[in-house]
N, C-alpha and C positions, 0 to 999 in steps of 0.2 A: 590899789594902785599897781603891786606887782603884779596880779590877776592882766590887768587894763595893758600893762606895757608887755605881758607876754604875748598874748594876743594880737598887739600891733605887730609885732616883730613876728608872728608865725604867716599872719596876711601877707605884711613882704615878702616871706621866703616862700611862700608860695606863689606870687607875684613874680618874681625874679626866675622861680624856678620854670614857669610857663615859657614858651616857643615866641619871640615876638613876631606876631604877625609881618609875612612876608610882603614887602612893597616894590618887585623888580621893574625894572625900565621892560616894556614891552614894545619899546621903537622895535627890535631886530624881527619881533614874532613877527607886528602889522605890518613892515617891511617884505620878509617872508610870504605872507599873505598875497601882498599885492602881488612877487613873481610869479607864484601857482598860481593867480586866475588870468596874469598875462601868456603865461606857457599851458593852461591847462582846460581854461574854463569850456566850456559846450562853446558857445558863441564868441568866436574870437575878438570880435569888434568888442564888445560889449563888454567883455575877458580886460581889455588893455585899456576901455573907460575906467575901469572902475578901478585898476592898479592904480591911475593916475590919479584918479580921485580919493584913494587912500593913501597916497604919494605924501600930497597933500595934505588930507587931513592930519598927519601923523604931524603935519607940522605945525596946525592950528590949532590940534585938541593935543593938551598935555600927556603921554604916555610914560615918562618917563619914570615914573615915581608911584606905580598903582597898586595899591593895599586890597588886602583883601584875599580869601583863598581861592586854589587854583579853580573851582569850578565858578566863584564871583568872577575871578579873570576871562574867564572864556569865555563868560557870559558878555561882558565889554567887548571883548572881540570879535563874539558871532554880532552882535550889535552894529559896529563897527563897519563889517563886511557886510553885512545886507543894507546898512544906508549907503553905501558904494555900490551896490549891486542889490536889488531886490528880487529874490530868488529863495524862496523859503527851504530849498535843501541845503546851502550855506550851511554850516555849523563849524563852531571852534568846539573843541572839550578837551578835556583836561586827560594827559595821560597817552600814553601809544594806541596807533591806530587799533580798531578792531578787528577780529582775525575774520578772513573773508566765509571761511563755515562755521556753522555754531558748534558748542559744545555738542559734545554725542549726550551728555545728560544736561535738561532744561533745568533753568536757575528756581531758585526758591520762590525768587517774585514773580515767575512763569506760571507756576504749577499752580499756586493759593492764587491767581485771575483765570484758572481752567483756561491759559493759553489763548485769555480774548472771547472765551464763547460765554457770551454770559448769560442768553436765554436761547432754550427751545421748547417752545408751545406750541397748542392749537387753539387759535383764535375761535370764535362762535362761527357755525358755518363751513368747516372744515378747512379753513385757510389757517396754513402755516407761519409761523415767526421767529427768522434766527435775527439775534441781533450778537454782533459781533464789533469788539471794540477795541481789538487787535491783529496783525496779524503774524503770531509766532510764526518759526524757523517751523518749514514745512514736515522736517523729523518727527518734531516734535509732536505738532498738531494732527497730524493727519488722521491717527486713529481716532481719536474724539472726534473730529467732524465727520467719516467716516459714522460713526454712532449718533451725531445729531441728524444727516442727514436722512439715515435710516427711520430714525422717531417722526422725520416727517413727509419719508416716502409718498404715503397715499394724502396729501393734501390735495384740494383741487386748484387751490392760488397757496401761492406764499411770498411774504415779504423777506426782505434781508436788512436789517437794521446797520447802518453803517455810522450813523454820526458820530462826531466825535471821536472819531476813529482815524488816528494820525497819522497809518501806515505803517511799513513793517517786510515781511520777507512777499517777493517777488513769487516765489514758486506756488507760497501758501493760494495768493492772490489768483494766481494760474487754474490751479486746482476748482476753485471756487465757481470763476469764470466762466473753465468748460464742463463744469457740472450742467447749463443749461446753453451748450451749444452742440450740433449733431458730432460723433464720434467721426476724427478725422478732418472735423474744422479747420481751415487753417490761421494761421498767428492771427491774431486780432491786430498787435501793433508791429512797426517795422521801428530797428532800434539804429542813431546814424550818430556818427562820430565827430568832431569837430570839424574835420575838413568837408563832412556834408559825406562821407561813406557809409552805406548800409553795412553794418556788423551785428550782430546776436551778443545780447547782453543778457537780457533777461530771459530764462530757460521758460519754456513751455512743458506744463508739468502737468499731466493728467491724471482724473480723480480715480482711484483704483476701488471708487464706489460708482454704482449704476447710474447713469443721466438719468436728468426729469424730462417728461415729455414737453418736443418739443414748443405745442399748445399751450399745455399749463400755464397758465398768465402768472406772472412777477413783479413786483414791486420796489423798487431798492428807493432806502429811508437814503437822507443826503443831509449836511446844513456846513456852515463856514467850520466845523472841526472836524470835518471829512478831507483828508489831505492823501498825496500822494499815492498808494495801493488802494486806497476806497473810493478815490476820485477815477482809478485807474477801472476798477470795476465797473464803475459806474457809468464812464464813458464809452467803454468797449461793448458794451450791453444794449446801452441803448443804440449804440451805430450800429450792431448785428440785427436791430428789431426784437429785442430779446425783452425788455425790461421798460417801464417805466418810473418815471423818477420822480418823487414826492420831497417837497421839503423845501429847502434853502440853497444857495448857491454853495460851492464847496469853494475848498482855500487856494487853490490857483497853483499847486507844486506839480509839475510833469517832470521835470528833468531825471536823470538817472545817475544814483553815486555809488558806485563800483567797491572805494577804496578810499584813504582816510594819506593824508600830506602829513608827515612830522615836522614839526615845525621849531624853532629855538624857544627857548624855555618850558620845555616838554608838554606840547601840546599838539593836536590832532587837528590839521583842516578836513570836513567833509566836501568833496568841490565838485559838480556835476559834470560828468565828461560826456554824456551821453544826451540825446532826444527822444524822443517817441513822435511818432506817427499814424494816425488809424491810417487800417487799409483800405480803408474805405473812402474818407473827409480830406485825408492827407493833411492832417490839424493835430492838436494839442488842446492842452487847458492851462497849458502856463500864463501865468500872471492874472488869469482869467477868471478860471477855475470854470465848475460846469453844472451847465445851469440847469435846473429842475423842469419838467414838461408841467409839475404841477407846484406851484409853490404853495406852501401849506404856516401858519404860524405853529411855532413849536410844540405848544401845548395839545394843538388838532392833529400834528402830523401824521400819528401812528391809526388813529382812528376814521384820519380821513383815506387812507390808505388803504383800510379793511373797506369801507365804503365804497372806492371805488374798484376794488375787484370782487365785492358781492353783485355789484350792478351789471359786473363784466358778465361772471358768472350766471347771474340770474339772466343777461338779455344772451346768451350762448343757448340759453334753452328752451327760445323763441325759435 
């Protein structure tokens, strides 16, 4: 028995001695929310719907009292903001914004995913395969791609694997880009600011490895978890005539987030202030996303891929 009652009394104070899980009023944050995308958003019309309809909602859906720790809470809040506004760069997160360059040394979860490159091979037939499923801070990355790109210099097609791939740093993306467009290209997109002004956001970053000729046929893999810099790849490629696009429709994110909103009860709005435009289409792929020249099921994708740039290949020598 005194065994039985020590034990309950040590579970209490153990019990007692635990954090009670935090339950704050999040009117002021969703409140907050709604001014940054009335004063802020890309699209101003659109900006001052959706304050109002999180005006609103704040008053129909209970916020006052929600449990849960700060990244459950954000997660309610990015929720929140995209059924007001559906815009997949939206994000709440927990914590101050993040600082606009990356560290000078890549984090531990950077290094152990090789910085997103996770395959380079050669397919049967001499056709090339990078499949890349991030895209690290350009510092970071470069010299490794810089090394994968060299493994598959003398290819005579290659693909680029992109799915599932949610985007990531801008410059990386650049690099990539004009790896298979003539030196001295110019921008692929034009970058325009809420009032509808062309401004430069995103830096045009070239590869400080050798281009692939400009013949060489391409292939870029695509499917609905291809977002934002892989959608961005993928669109610019094929408007230059550069690429062909196997797969799935991608996730429809175009806009551009700069910088991060602090917001009350220490949190971070991500709020897109920027567009894109090809210089070509004068279009996007927001809300849209972008769509495949060959749609493939997923299990064929990669295979029918190789397929049709053996055929490319093999009728080149007719």
């Amino acid at each position: 028995m005194a065994g039985s009652l020590a034990t309950t009394l040590m579970v209490a104070t153990v019990a007692a001695a635990r954090p009670a899980t935090p339950c704050p009023d999040l009117r002021p944050t969703v409140n907050a929310i709604a001014d940054a995308l009335e004063r802020g958003y890309v699209l101003p019309a659109r900006g001052a719907e959706a304050a109002d309809r999180l005006r609103h909602g704040v008053r129909e859906r209970d916020v006052s009292h929600v449990c849960g720790d700060a990244p459950a809470q954000a997660a309610i809040l990015t929720d929140m903001t995209r059924d007001a506004l559906n815009d997949l760069h939206l994000r709440v997160a927990p914590g101050p914004p993040d600082p606009l360059t990356p560290p000078a040394r890549p984090d531990a979860d950077a290094l152990a995913d090789n910085f997103g490159i996770r395959d380079v091979s050669r397919l049967p037939g001499g056709i090339g395969y990078l499949r890349l499923s991030a895209w690290a801070p350009a510092p970071w990355v470069e010299a490794r791609l810089a090394n994968a790109f060299a493994l598959l210099r003398d290819s005579r097609g290659l693909i680029i694997d992109v799915r599932g791939n949610p985007g990531g740093d801008g410059g990386t993306v650049s690099m990539v880009e004009r790896t298979f467009l003539p030196d001295g290209a110019p921008p692929t997109f034009q970058d325009f600011d809420r009032a509808g002004q062309p401004v430069s956001v995103e830096d045009v970053r070239e590869p400080a490895w050798p281009r692939f000729p400009k013949d060489m046929p391409l292939v870029i893999l695509i499917d609905r978890g291809s977002a934002s810099g892989s959608e961005s790849l993928a669109f610019s490629l094929r408007e230059e005539h550069r690429a062909t696009l196997v797969g799935g429709r991608t996730a429809g994110a175009a806009h551009v987030v700069r910088d991060g909103v602090l917001l009350p009860g220490g949190f971070t709005l991500y709020l897109p202030r920027y567009r894109q435009e090809g210089r070509m289409s004068h279009a996007d792929w927001e809300g849209v996303g972008v769509r495949p020249d060959v749609e493939a099921d997923p299990a064929d994708v990669k295979m029918l891929a190789w397929e049709f740039l053996r055929q490319k290949l093999e009728g080149g020598k007719k």
